[in-house]
Structure formats: structure tokens, C-alpha cells
C-alpha positions, -999 to +999 in steps of 0.1 A: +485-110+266+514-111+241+511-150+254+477-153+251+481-147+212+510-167+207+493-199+221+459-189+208+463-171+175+421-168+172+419-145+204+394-115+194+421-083+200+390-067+214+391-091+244+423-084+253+422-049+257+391-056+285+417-085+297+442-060+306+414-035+319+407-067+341+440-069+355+448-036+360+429-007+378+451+024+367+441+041+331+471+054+322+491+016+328+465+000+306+464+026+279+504+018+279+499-020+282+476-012+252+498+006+230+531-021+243+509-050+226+495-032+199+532-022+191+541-054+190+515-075+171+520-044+141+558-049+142+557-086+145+571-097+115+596-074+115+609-083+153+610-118+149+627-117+121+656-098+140+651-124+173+656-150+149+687-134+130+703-134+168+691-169+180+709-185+154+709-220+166+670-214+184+639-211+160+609-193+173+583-221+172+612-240+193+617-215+219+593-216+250+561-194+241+565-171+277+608-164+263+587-156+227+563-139+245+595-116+269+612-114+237+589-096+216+581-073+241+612-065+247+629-060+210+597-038+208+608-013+234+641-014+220+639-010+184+602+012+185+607+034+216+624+059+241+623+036+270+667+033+283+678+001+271+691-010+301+653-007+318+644-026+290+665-055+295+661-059+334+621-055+332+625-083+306+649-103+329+624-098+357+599-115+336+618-140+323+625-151+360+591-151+369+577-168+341+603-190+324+624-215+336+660-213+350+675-206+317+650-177+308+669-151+322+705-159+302+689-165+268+665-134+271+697-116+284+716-126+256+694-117+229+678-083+239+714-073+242+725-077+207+693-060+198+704-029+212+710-004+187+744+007+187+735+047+186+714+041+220+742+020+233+765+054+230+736+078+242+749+065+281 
């Protein structure tokens, strides 16, 4: 859904709440999908300005919108919740290989790692 913004900025948010619904049959996994985007379209600003502090030589309207879309999500979880960092990083690797291209999975890599806050890198 995260893409489905990115690419179409006029989406109603309401429709993509009953998207997700669509897609997924358990209540509790579309209450979190829920809270994941809504997370991330409040903090947006904020998170890309970090993924672009880190992907120095990459601007966002340059990268690929599905590494945007992976990239978000992921600095989301790690800056704005609980979830391990290392979960973090594979589930966005995962996605990245599913839904980007060959380099996906390195540049994603690369940049949800140095977004790892130092105090949660120490917590293992």
C-alpha cells in the first residue's frame, strides 16, 4: 500500500485500509498492516529525510518506488518500534527480493543497517 501512495499520491487513505482488509483475512494482521502504514505516512518526512542522509549519492525520486516503498517501511520499524532490528532487516530483504530487482536486496541492506540505532545495536 506504502507503493500504492508513492506512485499515486491522490489514493483516498480510506481505500487502503479496505485494500489491506482485501488481501488479508486475519484482524489482528490488518490492524498491524494498518498501524505499519499509518506509521509511516505520519513519520514520512522525517524518515526520508534520514534514507536520504544515508543514500548519499541516491535521491529518493531516483531510487526505484518498490526499494522507496521497502525503505520506509523498514526505517519505520526501526526508528518508531520494538520490533529486533535484525527481523527488521531480513523481512525488508525478503521484500526487496521479491519485489525489486537484483540489486534490491544490497542497497536496502545497506541502508536499513546504518539506520539502526546504536543503543538497539547493543541491546543483543
Amino acid at each position: 500500500m506504502l507503493y500504492q501512495v508513492d506512485l499515486n499520491p491522490d489514493t483516498d487513505t480510506s481505500s487502503i485500509k479496505v485494500m489491506i482488509s482485501e488481501r488479508i483475512s486475519d484482524q489482528q494482521l490488518v490492524e498491524f498492516s494498518w498501524s505499519l502504514f499509518c506509521g509511516v505516512m505520519e513519520h514520512r518526512a522525517e524518515l526520508d529525510e534520514k534514507i536520504q542522509a544515508i543514500a548519499e549519492k541516491w535521491r529518493l525520486n531516483r531510487m526505484a518506488a518498490t526499494d522507496r516503498a521497502v525503505l520506509r517501511l523498514g526505517a519505520y520499524e526501526l526508528l518508531k518500534t520494538e520490533t529486533p532490528h535484525r527481523v527488521v532487516i531480513d523481512e525488508a530483504l525478503q521484500v526487496a527480493k521479491k519485489y525489486g530487482d537484483a540489486e534490491s536486496p544490497k542497497f536496502v541492506n545497506g541502508i536499513l543497517d546504518q539506520l539502526v540505532p546504536e543503543e538497539r545495536r547493543e541491546s543483543l
